[in-house]
C-alpha positions as CSV (number, residue, x, y, z in Angstrom):
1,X,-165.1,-50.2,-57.7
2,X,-164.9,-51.5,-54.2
3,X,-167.6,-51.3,-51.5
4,X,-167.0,-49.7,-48.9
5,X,-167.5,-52.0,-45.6
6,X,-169.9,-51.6,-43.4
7,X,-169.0,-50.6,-39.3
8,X,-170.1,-52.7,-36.7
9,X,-169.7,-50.2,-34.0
10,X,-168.8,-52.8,-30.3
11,X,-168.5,-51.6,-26.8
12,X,-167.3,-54.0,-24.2
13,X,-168.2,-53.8,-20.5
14,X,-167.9,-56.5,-17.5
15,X,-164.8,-58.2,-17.9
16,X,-164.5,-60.0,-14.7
17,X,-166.4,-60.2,-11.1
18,X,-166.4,-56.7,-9.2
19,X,-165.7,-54.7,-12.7
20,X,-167.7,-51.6,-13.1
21,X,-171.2,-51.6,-12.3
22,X,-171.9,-48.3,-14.4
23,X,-169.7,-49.2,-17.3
24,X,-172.5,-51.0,-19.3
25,X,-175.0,-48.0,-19.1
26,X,-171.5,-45.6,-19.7
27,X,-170.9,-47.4,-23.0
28,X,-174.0,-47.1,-24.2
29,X,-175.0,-43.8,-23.8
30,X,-171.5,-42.8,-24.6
31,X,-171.5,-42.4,-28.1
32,X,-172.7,-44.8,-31.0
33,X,-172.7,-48.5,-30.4
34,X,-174.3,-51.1,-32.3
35,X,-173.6,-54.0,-30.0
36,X,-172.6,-54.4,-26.0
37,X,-170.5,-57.1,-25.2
38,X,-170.5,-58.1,-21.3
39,X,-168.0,-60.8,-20.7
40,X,-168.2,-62.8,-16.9
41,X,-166.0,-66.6,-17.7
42,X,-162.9,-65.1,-15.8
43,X,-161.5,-68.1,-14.0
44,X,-162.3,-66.5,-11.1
45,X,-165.6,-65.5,-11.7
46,X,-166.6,-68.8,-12.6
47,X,-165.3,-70.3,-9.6
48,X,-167.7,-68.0,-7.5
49,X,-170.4,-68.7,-9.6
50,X,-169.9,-72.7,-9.1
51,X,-170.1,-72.2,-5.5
52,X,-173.1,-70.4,-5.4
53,X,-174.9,-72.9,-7.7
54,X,-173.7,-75.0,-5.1
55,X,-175.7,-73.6,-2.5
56,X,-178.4,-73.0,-4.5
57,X,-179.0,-74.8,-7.6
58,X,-181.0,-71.8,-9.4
59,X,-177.7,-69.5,-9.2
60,X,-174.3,-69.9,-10.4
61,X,-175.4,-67.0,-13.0
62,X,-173.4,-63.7,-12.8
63,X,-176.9,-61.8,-11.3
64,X,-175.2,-58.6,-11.5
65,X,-176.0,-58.9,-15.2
66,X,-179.4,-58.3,-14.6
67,X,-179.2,-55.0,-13.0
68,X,-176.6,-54.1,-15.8
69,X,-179.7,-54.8,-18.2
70,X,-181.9,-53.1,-16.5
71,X,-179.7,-49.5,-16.3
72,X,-179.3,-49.7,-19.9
73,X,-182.2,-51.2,-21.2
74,X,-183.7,-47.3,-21.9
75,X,-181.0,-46.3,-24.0
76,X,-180.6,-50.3,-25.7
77,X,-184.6,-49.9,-26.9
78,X,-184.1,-46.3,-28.2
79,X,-181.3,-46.8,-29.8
80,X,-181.2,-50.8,-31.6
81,X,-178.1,-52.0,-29.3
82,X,-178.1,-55.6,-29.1
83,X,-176.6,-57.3,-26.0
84,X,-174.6,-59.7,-26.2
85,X,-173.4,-61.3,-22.7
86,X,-172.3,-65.1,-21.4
87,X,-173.5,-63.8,-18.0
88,X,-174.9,-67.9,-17.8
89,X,-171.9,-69.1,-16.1
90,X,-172.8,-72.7,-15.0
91,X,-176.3,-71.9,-15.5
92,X,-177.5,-70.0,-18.1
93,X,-181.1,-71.4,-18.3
94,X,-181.4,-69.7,-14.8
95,X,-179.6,-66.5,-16.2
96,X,-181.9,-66.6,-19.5
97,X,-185.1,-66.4,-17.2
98,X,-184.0,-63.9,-14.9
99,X,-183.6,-61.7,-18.2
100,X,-187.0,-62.6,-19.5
101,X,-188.2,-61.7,-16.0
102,X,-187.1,-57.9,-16.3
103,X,-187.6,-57.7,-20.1
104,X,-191.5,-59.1,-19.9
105,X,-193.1,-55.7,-20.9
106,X,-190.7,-55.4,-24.0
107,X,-190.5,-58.6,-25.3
108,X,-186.9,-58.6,-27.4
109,X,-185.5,-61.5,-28.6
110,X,-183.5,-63.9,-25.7
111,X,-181.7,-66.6,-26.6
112,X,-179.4,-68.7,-24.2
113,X,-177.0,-71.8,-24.8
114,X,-175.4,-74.0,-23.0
115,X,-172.8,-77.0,-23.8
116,X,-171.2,-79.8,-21.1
């Protein structure tokens, strides 16, 4: 008798600098979604990011991320979505804390990596 597989329901949102701001919270409270996946490492979105990290060493993170956390972040707690983002760009430590800024009062688990 075979098993019948389980469904890993993912909805993807932000694939590249100036994609839809409202597409993250759309997704989610769209219909059934186990995991949101926000992608920012376009070439061109990294680029930008370089340059602001550039001007100020504690960006270069995509920062729209954050408010795209924060518009979903009702529906992600009710309903068990995990997020799963390289928003980090050329600095995700930076990224990481700006995440653990908004999330304080909730305390989920954040986990960031980097690699040179």
């Amino acid at each position: 008798m075979s098993k019948t597989p389980e469904v890993i329901r993912v909805a993807g949102a932000q694939g590249f600098w100036g994609d839809s701001l409202d597409a993250p919270k759309r997704q989610v409270e769209g219909g059934p979604v186990d995991y949101l996946m926000l992608d920012y490492l376009a070439e061109v979105t990294m680029s930008i990011l370089q340059k602001q990290k550039e001007r100020d060493p504690s960006m270069g993170y995509a920062r729209d991320f954050i408010g795209a956390v924060e518009s979903v972040l009702p529906a992600v707690a009710e309903r068990g979505v995990k997020i799963v983002a390289n928003a980090g760009g050329v600095n995700p430590t930076a990224c990481a804390q700006a995440v653990r800024v908004v999330l304080a009062n909730i305390a989920p688990a954040i986990a960031s990596a980097s690699a040179s």
